[in-house]
C-alpha positions as a Python dict, from the first residue, in 0.01 Angstrom:
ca = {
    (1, 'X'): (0, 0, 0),
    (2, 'X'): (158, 306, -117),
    (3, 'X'): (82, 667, 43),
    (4, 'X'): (-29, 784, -258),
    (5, 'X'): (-159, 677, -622),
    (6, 'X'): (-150, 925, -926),
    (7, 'X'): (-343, 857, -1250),
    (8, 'X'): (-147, 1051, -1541),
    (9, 'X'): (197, 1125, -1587),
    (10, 'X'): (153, 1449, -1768),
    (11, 'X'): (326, 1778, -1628),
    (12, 'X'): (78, 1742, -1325),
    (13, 'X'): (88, 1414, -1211),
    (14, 'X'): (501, 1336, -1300),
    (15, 'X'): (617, 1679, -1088),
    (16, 'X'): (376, 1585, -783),
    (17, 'X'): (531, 1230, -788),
    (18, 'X'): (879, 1384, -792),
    (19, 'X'): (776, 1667, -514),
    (20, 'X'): (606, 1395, -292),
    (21, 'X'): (869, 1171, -354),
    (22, 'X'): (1179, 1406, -227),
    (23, 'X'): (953, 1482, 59),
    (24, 'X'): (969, 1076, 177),
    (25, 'X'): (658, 985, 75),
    (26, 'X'): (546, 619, -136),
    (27, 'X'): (425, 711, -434),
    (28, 'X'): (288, 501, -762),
    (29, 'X'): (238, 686, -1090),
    (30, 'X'): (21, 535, -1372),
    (31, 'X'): (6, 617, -1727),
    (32, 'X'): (-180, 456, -1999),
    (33, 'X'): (88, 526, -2252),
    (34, 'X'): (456, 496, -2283),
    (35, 'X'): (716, 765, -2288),
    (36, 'X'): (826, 962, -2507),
    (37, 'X'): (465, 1060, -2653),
    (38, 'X'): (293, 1279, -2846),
    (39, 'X'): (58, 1492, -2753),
    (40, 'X'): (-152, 1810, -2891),
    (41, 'X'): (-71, 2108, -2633),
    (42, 'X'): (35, 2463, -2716),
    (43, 'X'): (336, 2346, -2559),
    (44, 'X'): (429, 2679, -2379),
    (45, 'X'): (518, 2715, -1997),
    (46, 'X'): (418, 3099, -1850),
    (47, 'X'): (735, 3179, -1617),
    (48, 'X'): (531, 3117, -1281),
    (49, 'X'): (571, 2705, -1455),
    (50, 'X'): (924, 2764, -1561),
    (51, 'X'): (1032, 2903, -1174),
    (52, 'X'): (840, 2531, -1065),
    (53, 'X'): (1070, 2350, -1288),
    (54, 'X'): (1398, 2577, -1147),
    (55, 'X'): (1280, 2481, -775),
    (56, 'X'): (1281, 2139, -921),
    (57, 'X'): (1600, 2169, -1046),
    (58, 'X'): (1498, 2028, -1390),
    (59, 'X'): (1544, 2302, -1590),
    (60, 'X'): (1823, 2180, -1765),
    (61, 'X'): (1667, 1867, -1812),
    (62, 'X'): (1355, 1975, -1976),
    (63, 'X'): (1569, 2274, -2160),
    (64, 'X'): (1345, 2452, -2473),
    (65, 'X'): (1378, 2799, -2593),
    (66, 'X'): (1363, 3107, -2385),
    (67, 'X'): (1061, 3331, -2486),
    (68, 'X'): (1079, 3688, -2422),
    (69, 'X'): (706, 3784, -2466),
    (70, 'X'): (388, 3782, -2639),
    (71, 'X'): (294, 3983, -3013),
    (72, 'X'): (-52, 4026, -3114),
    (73, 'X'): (-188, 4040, -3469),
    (74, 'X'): (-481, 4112, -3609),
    (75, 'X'): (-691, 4375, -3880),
    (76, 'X'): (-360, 4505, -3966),
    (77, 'X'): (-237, 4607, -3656),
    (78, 'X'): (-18, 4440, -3389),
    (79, 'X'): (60, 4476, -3056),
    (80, 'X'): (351, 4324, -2815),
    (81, 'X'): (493, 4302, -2446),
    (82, 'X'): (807, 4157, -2276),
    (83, 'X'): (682, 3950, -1947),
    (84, 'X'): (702, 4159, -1657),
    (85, 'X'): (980, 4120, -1457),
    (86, 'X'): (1047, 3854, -1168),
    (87, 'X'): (1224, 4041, -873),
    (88, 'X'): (1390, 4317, -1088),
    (89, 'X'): (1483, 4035, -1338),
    (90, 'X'): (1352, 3952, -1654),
    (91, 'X'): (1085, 3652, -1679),
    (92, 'X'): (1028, 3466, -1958),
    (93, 'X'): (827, 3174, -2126),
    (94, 'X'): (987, 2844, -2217),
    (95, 'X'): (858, 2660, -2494),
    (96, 'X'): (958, 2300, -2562),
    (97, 'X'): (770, 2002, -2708),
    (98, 'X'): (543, 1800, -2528),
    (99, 'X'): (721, 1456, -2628),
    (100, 'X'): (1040, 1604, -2448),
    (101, 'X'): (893, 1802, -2162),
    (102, 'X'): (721, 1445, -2015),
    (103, 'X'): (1043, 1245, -2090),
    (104, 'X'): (1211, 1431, -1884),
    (105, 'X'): (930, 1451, -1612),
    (106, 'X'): (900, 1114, -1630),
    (107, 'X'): (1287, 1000, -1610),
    (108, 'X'): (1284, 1242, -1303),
    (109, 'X'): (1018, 1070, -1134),
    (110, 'X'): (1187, 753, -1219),
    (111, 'X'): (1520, 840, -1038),
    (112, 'X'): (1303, 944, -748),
    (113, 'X'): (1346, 752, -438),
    (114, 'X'): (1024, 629, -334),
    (115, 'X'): (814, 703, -638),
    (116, 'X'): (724, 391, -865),
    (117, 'X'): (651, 442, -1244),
    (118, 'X'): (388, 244, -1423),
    (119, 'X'): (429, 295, -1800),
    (120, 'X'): (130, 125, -2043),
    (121, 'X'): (-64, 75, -1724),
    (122, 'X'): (-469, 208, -1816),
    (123, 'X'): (-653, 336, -1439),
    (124, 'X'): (-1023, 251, -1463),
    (125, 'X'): (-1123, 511, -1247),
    (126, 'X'): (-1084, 520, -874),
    (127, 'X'): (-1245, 264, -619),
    (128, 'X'): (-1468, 374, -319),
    (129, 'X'): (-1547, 207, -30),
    (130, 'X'): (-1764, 404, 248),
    (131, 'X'): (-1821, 727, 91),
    (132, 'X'): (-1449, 743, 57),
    (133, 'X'): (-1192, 665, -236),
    (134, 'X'): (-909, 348, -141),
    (135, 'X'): (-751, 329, -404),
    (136, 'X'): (-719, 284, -782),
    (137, 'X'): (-856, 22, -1040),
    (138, 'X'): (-585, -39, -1292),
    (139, 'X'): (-603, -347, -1531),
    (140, 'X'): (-839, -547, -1293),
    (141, 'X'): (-640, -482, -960),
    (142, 'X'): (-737, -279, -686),
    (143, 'X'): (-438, -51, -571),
    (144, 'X'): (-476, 110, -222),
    (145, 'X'): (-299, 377, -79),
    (146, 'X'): (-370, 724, 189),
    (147, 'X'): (-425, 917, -148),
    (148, 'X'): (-564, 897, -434),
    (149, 'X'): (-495, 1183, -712),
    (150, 'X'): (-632, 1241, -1055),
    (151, 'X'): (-401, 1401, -1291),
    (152, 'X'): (-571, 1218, -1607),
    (153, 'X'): (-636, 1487, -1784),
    (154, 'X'): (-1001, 1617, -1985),
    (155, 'X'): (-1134, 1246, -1984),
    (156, 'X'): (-1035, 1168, -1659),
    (157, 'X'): (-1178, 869, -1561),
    (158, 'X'): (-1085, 933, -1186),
    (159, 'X'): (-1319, 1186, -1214),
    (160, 'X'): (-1574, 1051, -1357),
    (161, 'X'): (-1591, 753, -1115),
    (162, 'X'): (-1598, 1018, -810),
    (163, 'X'): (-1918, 1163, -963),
    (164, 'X'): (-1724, 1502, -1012),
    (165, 'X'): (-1772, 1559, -1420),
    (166, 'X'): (-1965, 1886, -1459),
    (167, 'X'): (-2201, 1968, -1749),
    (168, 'X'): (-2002, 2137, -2010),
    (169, 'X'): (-2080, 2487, -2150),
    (170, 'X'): (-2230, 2405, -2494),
    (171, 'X'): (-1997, 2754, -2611),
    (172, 'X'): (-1687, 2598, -2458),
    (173, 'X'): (-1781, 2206, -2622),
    (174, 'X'): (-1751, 2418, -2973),
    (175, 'X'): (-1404, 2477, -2979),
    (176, 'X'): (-1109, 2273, -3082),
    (177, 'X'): (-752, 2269, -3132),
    (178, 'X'): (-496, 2164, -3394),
    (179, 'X'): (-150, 2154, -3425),
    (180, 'X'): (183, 2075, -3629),
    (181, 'X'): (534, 2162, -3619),
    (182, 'X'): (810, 2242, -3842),
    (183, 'X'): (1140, 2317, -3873),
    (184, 'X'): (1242, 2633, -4103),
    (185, 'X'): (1417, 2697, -4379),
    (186, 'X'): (1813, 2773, -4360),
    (187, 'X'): (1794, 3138, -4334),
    (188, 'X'): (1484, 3152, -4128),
    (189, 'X'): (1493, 3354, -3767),
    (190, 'X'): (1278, 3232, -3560),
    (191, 'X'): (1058, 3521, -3376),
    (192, 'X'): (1190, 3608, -3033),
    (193, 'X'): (828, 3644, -2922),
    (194, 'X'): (523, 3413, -2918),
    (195, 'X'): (322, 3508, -3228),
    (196, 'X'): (-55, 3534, -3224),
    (197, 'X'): (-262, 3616, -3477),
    (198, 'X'): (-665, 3690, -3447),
    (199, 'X'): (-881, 3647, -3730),
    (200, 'X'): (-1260, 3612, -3768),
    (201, 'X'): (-1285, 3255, -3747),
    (202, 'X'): (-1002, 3139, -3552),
    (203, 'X'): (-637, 3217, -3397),
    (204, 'X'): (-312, 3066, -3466),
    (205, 'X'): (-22, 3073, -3216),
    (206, 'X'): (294, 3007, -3309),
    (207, 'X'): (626, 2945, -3057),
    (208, 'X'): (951, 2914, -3119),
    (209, 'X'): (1149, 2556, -3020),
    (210, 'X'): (1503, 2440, -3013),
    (211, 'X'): (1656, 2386, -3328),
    (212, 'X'): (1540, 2609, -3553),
    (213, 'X'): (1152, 2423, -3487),
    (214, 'X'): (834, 2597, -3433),
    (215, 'X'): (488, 2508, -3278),
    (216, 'X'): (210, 2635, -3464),
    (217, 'X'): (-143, 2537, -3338),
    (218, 'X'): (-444, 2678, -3424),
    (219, 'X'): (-760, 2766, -3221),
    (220, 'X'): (-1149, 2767, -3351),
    (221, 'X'): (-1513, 2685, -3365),
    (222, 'X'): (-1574, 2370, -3481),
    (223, 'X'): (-1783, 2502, -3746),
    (224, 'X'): (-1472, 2681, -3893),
    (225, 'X'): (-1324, 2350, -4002),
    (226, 'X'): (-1476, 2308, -4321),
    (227, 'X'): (-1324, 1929, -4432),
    (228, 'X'): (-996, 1741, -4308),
    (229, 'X'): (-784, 1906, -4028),
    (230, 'X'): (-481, 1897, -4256),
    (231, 'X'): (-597, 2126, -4486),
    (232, 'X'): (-806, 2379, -4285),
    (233, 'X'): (-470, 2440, -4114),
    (234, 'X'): (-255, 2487, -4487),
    (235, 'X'): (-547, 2737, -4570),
    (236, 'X'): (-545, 2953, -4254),
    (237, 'X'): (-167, 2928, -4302),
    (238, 'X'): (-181, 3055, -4652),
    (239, 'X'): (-432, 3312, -4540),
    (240, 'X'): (-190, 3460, -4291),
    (241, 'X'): (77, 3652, -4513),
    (242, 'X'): (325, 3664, -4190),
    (243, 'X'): (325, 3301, -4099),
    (244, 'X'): (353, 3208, -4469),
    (245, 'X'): (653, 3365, -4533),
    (246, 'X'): (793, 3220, -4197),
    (247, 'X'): (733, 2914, -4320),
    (248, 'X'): (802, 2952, -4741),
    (249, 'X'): (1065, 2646, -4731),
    (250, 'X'): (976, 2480, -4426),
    (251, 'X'): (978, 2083, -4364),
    (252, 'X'): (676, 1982, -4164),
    (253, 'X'): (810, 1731, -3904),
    (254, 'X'): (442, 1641, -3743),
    (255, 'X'): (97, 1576, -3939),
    (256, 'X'): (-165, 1791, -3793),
    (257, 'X'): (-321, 1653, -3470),
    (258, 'X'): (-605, 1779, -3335),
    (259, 'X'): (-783, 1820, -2981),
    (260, 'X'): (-1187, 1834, -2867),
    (261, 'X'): (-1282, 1959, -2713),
    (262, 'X'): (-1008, 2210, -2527),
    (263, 'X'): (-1199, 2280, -2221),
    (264, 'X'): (-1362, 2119, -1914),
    (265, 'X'): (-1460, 2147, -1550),
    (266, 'X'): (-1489, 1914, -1244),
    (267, 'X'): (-1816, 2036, -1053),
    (268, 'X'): (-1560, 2008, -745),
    (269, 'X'): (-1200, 1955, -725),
    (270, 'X'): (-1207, 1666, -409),
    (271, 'X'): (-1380, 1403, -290),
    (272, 'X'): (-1315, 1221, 45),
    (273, 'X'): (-972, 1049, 8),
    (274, 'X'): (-890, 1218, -358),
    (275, 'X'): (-806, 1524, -572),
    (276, 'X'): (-816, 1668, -885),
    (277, 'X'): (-497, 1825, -1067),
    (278, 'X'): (-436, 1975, -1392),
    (279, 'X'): (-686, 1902, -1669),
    (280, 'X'): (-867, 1696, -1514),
    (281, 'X'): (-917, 1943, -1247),
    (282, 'X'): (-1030, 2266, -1484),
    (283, 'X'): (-869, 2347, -1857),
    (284, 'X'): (-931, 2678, -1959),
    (285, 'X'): (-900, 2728, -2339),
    (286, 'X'): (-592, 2725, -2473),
    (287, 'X'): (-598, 3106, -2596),
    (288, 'X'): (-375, 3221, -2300),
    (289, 'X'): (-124, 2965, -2285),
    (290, 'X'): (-200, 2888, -1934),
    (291, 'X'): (-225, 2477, -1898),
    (292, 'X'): (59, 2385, -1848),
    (293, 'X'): (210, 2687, -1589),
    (294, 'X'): (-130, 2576, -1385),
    (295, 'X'): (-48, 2221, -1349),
    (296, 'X'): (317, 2305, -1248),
    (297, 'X'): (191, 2594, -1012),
    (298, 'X'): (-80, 2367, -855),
    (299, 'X'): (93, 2061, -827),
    (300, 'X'): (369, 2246, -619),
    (301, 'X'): (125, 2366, -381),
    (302, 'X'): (-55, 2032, -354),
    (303, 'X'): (275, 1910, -253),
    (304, 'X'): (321, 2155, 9),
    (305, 'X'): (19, 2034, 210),
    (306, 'X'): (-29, 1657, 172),
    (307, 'X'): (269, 1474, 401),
    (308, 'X'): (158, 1665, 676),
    (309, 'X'): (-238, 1643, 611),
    (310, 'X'): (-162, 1258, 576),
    (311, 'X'): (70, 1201, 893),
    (312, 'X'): (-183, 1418, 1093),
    (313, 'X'): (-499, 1184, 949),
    (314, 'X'): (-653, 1568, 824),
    (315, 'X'): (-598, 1481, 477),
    (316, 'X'): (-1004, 1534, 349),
    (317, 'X'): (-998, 1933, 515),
    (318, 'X'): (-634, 2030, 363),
    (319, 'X'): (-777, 1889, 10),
    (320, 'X'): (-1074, 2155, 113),
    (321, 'X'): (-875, 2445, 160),
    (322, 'X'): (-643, 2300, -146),
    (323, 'X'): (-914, 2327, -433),
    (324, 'X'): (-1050, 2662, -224),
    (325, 'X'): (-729, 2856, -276),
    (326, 'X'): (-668, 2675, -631),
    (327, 'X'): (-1020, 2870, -760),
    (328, 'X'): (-876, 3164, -597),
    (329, 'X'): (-572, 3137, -781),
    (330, 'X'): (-714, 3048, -1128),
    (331, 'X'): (-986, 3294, -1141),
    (332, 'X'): (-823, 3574, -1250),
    (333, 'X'): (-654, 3440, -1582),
    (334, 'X'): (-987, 3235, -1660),
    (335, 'X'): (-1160, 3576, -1632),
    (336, 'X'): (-909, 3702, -1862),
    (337, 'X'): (-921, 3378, -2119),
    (338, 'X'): (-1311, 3470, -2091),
    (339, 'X'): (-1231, 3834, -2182),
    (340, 'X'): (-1018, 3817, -2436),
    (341, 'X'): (-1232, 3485, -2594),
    (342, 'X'): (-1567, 3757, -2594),
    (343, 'X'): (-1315, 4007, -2793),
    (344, 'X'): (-1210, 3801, -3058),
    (345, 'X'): (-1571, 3710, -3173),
    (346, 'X'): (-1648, 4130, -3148),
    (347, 'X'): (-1403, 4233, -3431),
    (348, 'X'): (-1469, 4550, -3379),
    (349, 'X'): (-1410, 4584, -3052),
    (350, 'X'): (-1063, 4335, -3073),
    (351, 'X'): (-914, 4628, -3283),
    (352, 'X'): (-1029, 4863, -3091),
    (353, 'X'): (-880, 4662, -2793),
    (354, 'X'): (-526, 4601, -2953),
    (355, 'X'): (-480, 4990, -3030),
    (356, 'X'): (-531, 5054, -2655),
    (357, 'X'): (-262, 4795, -2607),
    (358, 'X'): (-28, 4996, -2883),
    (359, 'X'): (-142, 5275, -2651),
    (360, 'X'): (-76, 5154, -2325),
    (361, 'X'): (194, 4964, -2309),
    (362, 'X'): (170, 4925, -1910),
    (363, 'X'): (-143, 4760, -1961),
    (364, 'X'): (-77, 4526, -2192),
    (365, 'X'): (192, 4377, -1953),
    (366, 'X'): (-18, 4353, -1696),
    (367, 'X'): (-252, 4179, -1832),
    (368, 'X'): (25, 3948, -1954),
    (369, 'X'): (160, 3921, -1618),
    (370, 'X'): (-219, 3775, -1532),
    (371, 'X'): (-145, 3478, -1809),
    (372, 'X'): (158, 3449, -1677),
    (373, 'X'): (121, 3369, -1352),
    (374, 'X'): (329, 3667, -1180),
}
């Protein structure tokens, strides 16, 4: 019996295994696939993520490509910010790919004393017994243990078996996500910046990655599709003069994968004897960048609280106060994602928007310091 099971080793689940680990605690970690994946993500960490993965000390081992801010386009205008600063020093963004990011989480966890790492090993949603969860269901078995955590992500099956999935928002259901990657064309400079561009329909981000790769995924209503994801994402390419010429030359490395929806909600965040963290928890849409920042931030502070809420016997009232502060924490960049999700529909009022941010320069950061978690 371990103190504590985690289903998902994604950001969220692999850095609380590695936290709870150092801090002398049993931990098993399940994952229904094998590392290295793939995965669709936006594959950006805000610097309130990247100064979880410094505490860690697994910066180097994650490495990616310092970004300095955020640039804006849309209706012929643009707009752009530098993160503000960190304790007189300059923050920044890291953006690496997915398949690398949980390798390294993963190997980390590995090398952890005390944590155990189930690879190809499905959860079937966690077992209760009294009101309360014991333990996990993976391939048949029942696995007990103090805690049980679900870091499984949207689908999260933990979640679902604790009765926490909340009705989705038929306006949030609506939206999806694709994404590729490529690396450019001898010659090409890669922007310093992450690159978003609004149009009507939909919003393409693009971020910078080590060797000379870029991320570019691409936000919209599903009704903005039109046919196969492949080549709705070649025509909103073409259709964005910018990002064409950044990529006139440039091998594609990954087909176009695709994500729906991109957001969900658990009604609650607990249940007696288990939490949620990460995706599974909340995803916000993608538009901010925020995902993967929140699961680093939230995981830490998870950490914080549950050896001494388990060697006390006070786990169910820390988890409380956990998912309380958590919707503190997260309110203010969902309002945000909310905000600027309204704008770009309003197209009107998005160019009216990105002028003030020309404008105000001030503002703009700050806002961008709400994304980013500072």
């Amino acid at each position: 019996m371990a103190d504590v099971l985690i289903a998902g080793a994604g950001p969220a689940g692999a850095s609380l295994a590695i936290m709870l680990g150092r801090a002398g605690l049993s931990v098993e970690l399940y994952d229904a696939r094998t590392f290295p994946r793939e995965k669709p993500c936006g594959e950006g960490i805000m610097p309130a993520g990247v100064a979880v993965l410094g505490r860690l000390g697994l910066l180097d081992a994650v490495g990616g490509t310092r970004v300095l801010g955020v640039r804006y386009h849309g209706w012929g205008l643009a707009a752009e910010s530098r993160f503000p600063p960190i304790d007189g020093a300059p923050a920044t963004m890291l953006a690496q790919r997915r398949l690398r990011l949980d390798a390294a989480l993963v190997t980390a966890a590995r090398a952890t004393p005390g944590v155990r790492v189930f690879e190809d090993a499905a959860v079937e949603g966690a077992v209760v017994e009294r009101g309360r969860a014991v333990g996990l269901r993976v391939g048949g078995d029942l696995r007990r243990a103090g805690l049980v955590v679900g870091a499984d992500g949207l689908g999260s099956r933990v979640r679902r078996s604790l009765g926490l999935d909340a009705r989705a928002r038929a306006s949030s259901a609506a939206r999806v996500g694709l994404r590729a990657h490529f690396r450019l064309a001898a010659g090409q400079i890669a922007p310093d910046h992450v690159e978003i561009f609004v149009a009507g329909k939909y919003e393409i981000y693009v971020a910078p990655l080590p060797e000379r790769e870029v991320l570019v995924a691409a936000l919209s209503g599903s009704s903005a599709l039109g046919g196969q994801a492949r080549g709705t994402m070649a025509r909103w390419i073409a259709e964005t003069p910018r990002l064409a010429a950044l990529l006139d030359g440039a091998e594609r490395l990954t087909d176009v994968a695709g994500r729906a929806p991109v957001t969900g909600r658990a009604r609650a965040g607990f249940a007696p004897g288990a939490v949620l963290l990460g995706d599974a928890a909340r995803a916000t849409d993608p538009l901010t960048a925020g995902g993967l920042c929140h699961a680093l931030v939230t995981a830490e502070r998870l950490a914080a609280i549950v050896p001494r809420a388990l060697g006390q016997g006070e786990a169910d009232a820390a988890l409380r106060r956990f998912d309380r502060d958590r919707r503190r924490l997260l309110r203010a960049p969902a309002l945000l994602t909310d905000g600027l999700l309204a704008l770009v529909r309003r197209p009107a009022l998005a160019r009216a928007t990105l002028r003030l941010m020309r404008a105000s320069p001030r503002v703009m950061q700050g806002l961008l310091g709400v994304a980013a978690g500072i």
